[in-house]
VMD Tcl script that draws the C-alpha trace (Angstrom):
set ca {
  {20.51 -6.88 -26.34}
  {21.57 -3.19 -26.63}
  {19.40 -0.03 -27.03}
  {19.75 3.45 -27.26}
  {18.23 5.52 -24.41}
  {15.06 6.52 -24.84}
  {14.20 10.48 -24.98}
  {12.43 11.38 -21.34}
  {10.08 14.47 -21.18}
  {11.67 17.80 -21.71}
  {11.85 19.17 -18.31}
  {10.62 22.41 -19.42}
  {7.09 20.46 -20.79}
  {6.90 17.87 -17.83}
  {4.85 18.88 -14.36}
  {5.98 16.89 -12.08}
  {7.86 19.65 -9.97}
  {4.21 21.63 -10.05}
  {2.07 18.93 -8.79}
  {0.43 19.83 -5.81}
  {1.71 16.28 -4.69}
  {5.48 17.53 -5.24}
  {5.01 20.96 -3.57}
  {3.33 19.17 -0.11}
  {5.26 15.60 -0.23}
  {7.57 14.56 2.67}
  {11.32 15.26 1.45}
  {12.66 12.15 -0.74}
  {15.97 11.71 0.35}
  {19.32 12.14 -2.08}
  {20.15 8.37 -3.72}
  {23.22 7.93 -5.38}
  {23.63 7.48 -9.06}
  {24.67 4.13 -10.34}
  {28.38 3.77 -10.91}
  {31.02 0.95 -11.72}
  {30.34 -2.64 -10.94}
  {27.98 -4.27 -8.79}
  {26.06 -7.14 -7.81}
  {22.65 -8.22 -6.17}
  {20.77 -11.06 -6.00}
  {18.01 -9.08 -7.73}
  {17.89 -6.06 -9.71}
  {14.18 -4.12 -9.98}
  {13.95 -1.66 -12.57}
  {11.52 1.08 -11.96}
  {11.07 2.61 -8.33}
  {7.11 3.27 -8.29}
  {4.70 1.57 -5.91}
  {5.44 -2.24 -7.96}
  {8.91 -1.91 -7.75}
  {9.17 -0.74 -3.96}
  {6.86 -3.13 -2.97}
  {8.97 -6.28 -4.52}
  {12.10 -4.23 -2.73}
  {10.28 -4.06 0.55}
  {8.90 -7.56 0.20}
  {12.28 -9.27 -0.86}
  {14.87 -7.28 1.49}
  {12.57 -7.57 4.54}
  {13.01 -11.81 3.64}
  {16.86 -11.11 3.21}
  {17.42 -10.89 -0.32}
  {20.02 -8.26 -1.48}
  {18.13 -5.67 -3.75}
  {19.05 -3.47 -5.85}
  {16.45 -0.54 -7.28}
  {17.44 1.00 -10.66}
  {15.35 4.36 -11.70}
  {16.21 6.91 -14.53}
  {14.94 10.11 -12.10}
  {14.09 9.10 -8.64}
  {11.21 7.45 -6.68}
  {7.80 7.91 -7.24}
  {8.74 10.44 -10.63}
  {6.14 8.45 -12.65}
  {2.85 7.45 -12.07}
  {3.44 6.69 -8.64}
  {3.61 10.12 -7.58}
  {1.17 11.85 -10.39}
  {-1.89 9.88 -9.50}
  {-4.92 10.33 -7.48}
  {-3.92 8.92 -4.43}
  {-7.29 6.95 -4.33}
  {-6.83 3.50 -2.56}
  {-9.59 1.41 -4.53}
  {-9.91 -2.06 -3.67}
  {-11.95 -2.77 -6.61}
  {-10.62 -4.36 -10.32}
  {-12.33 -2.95 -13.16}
  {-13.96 -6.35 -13.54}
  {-16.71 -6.71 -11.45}
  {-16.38 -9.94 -9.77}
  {-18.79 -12.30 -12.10}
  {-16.44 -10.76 -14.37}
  {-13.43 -11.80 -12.92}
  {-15.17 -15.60 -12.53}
  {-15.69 -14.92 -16.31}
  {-12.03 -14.31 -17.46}
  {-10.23 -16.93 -14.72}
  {-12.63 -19.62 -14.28}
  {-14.38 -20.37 -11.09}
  {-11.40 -21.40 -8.85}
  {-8.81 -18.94 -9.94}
  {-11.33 -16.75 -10.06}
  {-11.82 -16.92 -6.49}
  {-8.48 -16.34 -5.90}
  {-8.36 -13.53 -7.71}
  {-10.68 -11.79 -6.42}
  {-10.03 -12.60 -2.86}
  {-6.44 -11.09 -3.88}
  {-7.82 -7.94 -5.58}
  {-10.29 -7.38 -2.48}
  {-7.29 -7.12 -0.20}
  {-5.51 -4.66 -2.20}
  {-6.52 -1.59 -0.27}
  {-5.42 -3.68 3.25}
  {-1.90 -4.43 1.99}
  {-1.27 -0.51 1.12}
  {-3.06 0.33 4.49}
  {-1.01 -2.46 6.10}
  {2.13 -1.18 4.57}
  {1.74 2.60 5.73}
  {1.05 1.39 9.28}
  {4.00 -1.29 9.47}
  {6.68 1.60 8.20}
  {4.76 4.56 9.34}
  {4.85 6.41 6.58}
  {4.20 10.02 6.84}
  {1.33 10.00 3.52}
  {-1.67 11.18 4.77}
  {-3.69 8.13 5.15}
  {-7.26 8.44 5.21}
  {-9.49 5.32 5.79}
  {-12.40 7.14 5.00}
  {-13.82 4.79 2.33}
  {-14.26 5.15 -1.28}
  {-17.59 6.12 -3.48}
  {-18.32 5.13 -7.51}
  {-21.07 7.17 -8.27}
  {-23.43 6.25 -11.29}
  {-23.26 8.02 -14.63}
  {-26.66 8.27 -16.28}
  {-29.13 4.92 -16.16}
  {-26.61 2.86 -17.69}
  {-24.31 3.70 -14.54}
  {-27.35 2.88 -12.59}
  {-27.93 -1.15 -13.72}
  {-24.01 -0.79 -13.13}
  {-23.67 0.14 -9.79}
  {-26.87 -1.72 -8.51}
  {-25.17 -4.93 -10.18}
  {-21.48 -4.64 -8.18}
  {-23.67 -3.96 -4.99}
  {-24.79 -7.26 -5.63}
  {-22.33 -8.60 -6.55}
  {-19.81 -7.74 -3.77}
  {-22.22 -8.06 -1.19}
  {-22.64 -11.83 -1.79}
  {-19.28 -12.10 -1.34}
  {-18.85 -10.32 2.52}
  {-17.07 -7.01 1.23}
  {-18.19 -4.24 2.97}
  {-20.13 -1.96 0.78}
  {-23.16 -0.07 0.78}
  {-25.14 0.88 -1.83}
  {-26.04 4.67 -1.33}
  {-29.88 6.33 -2.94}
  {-29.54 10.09 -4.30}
  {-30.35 11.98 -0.46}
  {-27.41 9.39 1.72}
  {-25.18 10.14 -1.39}
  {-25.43 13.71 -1.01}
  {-24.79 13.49 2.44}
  {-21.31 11.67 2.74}
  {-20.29 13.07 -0.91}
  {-21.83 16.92 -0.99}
  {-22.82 16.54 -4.74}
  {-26.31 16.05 -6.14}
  {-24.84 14.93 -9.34}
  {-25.55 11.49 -8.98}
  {-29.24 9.23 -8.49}
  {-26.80 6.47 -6.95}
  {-23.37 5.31 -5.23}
  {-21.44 2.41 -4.15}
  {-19.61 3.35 -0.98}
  {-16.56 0.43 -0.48}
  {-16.21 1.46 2.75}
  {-12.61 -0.33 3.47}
  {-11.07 2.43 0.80}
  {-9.38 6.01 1.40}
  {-6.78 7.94 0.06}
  {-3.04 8.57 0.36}
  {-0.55 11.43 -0.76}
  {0.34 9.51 -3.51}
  {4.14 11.11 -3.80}
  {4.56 10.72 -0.56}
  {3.15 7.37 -0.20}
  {6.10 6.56 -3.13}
  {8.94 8.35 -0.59}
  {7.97 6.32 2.29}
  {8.52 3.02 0.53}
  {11.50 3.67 -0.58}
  {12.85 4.99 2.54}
  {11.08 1.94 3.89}
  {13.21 -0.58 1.33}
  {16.55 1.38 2.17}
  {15.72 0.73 5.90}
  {15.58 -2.88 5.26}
  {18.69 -3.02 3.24}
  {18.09 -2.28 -0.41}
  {20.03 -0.12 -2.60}
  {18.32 2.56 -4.35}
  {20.04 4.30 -6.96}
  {18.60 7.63 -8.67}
  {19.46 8.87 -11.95}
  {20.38 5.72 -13.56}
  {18.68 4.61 -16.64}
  {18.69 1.18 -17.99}
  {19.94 0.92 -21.13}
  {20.24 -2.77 -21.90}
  {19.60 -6.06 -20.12}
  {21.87 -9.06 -20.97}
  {22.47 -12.66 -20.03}
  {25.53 -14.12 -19.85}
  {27.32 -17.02 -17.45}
  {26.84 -15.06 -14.26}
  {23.66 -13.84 -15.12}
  {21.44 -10.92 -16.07}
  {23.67 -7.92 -16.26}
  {21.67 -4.68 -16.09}
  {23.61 -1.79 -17.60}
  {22.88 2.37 -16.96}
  {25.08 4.84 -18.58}
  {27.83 4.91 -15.64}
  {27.67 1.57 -13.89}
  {25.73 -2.21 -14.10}
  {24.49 -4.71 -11.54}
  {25.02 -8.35 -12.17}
  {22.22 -10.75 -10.44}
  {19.99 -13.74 -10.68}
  {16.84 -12.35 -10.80}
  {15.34 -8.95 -12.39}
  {12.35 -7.26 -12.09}
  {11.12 -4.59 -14.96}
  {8.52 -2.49 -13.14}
  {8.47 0.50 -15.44}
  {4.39 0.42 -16.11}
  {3.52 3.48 -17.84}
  {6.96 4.77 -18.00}
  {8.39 1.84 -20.56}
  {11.36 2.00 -22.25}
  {12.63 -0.35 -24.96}
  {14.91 -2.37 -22.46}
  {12.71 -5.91 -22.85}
  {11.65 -6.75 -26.49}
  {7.61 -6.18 -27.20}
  {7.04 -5.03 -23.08}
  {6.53 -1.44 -24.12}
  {3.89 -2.42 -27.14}
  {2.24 -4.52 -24.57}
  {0.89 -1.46 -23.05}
  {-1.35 1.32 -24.06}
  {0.33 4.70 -22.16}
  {-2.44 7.08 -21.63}
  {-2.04 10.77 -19.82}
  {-4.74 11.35 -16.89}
  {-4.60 15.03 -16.06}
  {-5.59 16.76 -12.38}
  {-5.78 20.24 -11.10}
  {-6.22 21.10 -7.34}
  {-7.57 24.44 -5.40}
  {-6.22 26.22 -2.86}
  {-7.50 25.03 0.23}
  {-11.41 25.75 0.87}
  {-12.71 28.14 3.28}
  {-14.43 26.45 6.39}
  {-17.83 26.85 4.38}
  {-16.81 25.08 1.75}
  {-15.22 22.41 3.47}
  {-18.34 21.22 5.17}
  {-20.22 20.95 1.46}
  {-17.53 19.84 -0.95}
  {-16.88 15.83 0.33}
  {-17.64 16.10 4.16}
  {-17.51 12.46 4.76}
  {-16.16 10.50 2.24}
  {-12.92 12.36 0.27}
  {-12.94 10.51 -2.38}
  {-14.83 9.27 -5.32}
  {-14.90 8.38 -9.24}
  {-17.82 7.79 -11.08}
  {-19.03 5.32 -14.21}
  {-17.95 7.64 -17.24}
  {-16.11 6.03 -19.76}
  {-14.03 8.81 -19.27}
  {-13.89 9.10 -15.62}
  {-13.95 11.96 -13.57}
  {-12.24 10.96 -9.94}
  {-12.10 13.66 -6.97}
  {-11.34 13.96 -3.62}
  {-9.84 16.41 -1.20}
  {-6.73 16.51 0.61}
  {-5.31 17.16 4.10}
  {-5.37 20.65 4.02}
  {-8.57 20.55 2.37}
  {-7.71 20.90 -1.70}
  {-10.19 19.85 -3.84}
  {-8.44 17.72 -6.70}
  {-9.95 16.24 -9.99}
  {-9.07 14.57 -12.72}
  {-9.82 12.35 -15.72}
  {-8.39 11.47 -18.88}
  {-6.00 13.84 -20.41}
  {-4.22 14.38 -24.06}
  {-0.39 13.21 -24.64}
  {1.09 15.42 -22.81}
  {3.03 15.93 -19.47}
  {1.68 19.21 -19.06}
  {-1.84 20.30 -19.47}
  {-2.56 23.69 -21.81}
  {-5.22 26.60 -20.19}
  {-7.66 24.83 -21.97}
  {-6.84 21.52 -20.43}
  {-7.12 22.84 -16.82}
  {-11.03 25.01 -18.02}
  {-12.00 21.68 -18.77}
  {-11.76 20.36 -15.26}
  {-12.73 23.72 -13.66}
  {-15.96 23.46 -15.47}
  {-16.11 19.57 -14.21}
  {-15.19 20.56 -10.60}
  {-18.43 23.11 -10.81}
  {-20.94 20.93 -12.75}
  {-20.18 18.43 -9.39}
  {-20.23 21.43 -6.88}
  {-21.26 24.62 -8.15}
  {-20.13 26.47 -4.75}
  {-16.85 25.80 -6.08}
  {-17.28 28.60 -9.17}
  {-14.78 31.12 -8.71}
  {-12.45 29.24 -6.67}
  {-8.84 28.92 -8.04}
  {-7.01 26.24 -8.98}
  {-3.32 26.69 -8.96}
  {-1.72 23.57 -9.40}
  {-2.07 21.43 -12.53}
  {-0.04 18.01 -13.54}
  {-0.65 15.22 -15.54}
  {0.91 11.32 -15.68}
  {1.31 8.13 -17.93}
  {-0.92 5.14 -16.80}
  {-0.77 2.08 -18.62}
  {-3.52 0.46 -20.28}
  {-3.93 -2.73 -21.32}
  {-6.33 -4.29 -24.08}
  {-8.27 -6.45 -21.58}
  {-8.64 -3.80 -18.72}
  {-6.87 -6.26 -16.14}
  {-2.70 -6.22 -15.13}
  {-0.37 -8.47 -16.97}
  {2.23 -10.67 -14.72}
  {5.20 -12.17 -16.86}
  {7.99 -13.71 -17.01}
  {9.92 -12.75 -19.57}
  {13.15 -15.06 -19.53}
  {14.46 -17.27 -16.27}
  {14.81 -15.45 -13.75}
  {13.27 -12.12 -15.13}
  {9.73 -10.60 -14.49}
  {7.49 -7.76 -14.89}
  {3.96 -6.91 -14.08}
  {2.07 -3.80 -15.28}
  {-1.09 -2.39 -16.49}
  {-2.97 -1.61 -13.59}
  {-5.70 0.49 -15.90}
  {-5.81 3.22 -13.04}
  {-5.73 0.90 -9.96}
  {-2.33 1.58 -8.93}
  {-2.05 2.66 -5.47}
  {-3.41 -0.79 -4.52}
  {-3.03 -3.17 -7.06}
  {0.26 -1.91 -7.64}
  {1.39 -2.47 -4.46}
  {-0.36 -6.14 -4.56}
  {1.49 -6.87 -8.10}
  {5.10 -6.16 -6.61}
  {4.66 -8.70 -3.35}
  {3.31 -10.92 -6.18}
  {6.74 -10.46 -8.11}
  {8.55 -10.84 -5.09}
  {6.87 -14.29 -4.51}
  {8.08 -15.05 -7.79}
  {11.57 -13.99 -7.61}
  {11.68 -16.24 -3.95}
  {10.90 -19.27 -5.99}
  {7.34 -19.39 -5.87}
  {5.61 -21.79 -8.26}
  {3.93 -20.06 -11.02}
  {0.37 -21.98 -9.80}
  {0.69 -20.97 -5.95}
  {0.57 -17.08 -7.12}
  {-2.62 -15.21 -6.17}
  {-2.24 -14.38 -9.85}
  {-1.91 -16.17 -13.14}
  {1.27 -15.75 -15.02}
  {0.30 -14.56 -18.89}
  {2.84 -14.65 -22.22}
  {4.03 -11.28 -23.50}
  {1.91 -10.28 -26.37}
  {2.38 -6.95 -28.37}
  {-0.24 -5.24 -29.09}
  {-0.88 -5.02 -33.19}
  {0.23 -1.79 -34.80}
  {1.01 -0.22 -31.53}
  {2.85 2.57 -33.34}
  {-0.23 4.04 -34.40}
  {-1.74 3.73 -30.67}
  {-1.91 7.54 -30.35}
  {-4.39 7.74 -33.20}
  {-6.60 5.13 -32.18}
  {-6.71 6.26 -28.66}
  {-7.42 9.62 -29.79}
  {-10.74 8.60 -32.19}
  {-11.94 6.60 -28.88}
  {-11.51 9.10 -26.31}
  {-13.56 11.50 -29.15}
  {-16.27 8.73 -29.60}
  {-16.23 8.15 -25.01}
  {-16.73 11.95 -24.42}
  {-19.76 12.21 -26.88}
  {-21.41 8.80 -25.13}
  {-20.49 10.09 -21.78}
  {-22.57 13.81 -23.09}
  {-25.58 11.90 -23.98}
  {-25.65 8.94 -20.94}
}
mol new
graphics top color blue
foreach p $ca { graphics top sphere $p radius 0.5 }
foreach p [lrange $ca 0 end-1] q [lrange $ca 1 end] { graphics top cylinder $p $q radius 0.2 }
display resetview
């Protein structure tokens, strides 16, 4: 199959280079760009958190890698997101019993409760310089529907030995600062990373164990012939066995129907300069990060220098307008009012993929080629999770002994017209989330 290359943000309109992530990251070091022949026993498109962690996974077990990505590690999601390490699905886990059936289900969940471990795990094993914070992780309830919600994980959860705490309005206010909310769910095994940085680290991590990462080298086309799966960029290609698309939010039309499987949705954030000593003992004194039940969530947290960060769902676009940015000032206020008047400098915005059911998709999409994606703003964990998963896979593992069930491909219907449909929902959300 042959494409033509898809169109990336224009540089001028994209805000990756202003993230506050970018400007206080660890420096990435310079990978080459892709050129001539090669060959690998596997090729992994995409160098985000999925990717790295199947490189990481499958060099550190001997495999020779090779790590394709069209800018460099961490450019997409992986380095535009929160940073929050939530080891939570968006099912709750009844749910997740629900959708699997009772003994997958189990499974499931026993894998999706670990998430937060494995990235915790991870930082410690490389020692990656990403400012870990175990500090745990609060969903705070929107209105009384967010209420029965949160009282109903507690429950939940708790019957099944994770370690979480429900929290009433006064011990909220305490570890969070904000009287916002009449009740919380603290998960107290979460935290936070710097998300860029957290990206940097595993790659440096992958190259340590022998993997090849290559910069600047777009996939055009993948192709099978007698040798194999030959993945072409613009000034070189990599013949190998296996291949792994890891390209999430960031799709390109390299695999037939992948990109329409996915719903690409911009979350926006803005983050302060860092808070005065005052401050910093009212905004988030314990616990540094949090979300809450909106359907259009507002997540916050601070960062190592003290930065208070927020963001929630944005419009499509790279870069978010003045009016954007007011949007989340007024949010940051309405959740700590001490905050009015303080500046916020740095503003950035990133593609996270959606998918119809709210849960991540795990395929294989031909012998010997695989993908997962849609994490639904779980990333930092589950994306992590989903790329050992992959490498399991690509090692030979049995489709049934996965900690996750393989799914067909399936488009989604009229996905050319996504933008409008996501754009009457996120209208009809914000007026629900006004009167919850």
């Amino acid at each position: 199959m042959s494409i033509n290359p898809p169109v990336f943000e224009n540089p001028a309109r994209d805000s990756f280079e202003t993230s506050l992530w970018h400007q206080t990251a660890i420096v990435a070091p310079r990978y080459p760009t892709l050129r001539g022949a090669h060959k690998a026993g596997v090729v992994i498109v995409g160098s985000g958190y999925t990717g790295l962690s199947a490189a990481i996974d499958l060099a550190g077990q001997g495999s020779d890698v090779v790590v394709l990505d069209a800018r460099e590690p961490g450019f997409g999601a992986s380095g535009r997101n929160g940073g929050q390490v939530i080891p939570a699905f968006k099912y709750d886990p009844d749910g997740i019993a629900k959708v699997y059936g009772d003994e997958l289900g189990e499974t499931v969940l026993d894998m999706v409760s670990k998430t937060a471990d494995v990235v915790f795990d991870l930082v410690r094993r490389f020692d990656i310089a990403c400012d870990l914070r175990q500090t745990g992780w609060i969903q705070a309830a929107h209105g009384e529907s967010g209420c029965d919600t949160i009282r109903s994980r507690q429950r939940q959860w708790q019957s099944r030995g994770a370690p979480v705490e429900l929290l009433e309005t006064d011990a909220l206010k305490r570890l969070a600062g904000t009287g916002l909310y009449p009740l919380g769910l603290l998960f107290r095994n979460g935290g936070t990373v710097q998300p860029l940085s957290y990206a940097r680290g595993m790659a440096i991590a992958a190259a340590s164990l022998g993997a090849r990462v290559f910069s600047d080298s777009q996939v055009r086309s993948i192709k099978r012939d007698a040798s194999g799966w030959k993945v072409a960029t613009k000034d070189g290609s990599v013949l190998a066995n296996k291949v792994v698309i890891a390209t999430n939010g960031y799709n390109t039309p390299i695999w037939p129907g992948l990109r329409q499987s996915v719903v690409p949705l911009y979350s926006m954030q803005i983050a302060s300069k860092p808070l005065p000593e005052e401050l910093r003992r009212q905004v988030l004194p314990v616990v540094e990060s949090m979300a809450d039940t909106r359907r259009l969530v507002w997540y916050f947290r601070k960062d190592r220098d003290h930065r208070f960060i927020i963001g929630s769902r944005g419009p499509f676009k790279a870069l978010p307008s003045e009016r954007d940015v007011q949007s989340l000032v007024e949010a940051a206020c309405t959740l700590f009012p001490m905050l009015r008047g303080t500046q916020f400098p740095y503003r950035w915005a990133g593609r996270v993929a959606m998918t119809t059911d709210q849960i991540p998709h795990l395929h294989q999409l031909a012998p010997g080629v695989f993908s997962a994606l849609g994490c639904n703003g779980r990333g930092v964990g589950m994306g992590t999770m989903m790329g050992k998963i992959l490498a399991a896979a690509c090692l030979g593992a049995d489709s049934r002994s996965l900690p996750y069930p393989v799914s067909d491909l399936h488009p989604i219907p009229f996905h050319a017209f996504h933008r409008v449909g996501v754009h009457a929902m996120i209208t009809y959300y914000r007026m629900l989330d006004q009167f919850s």
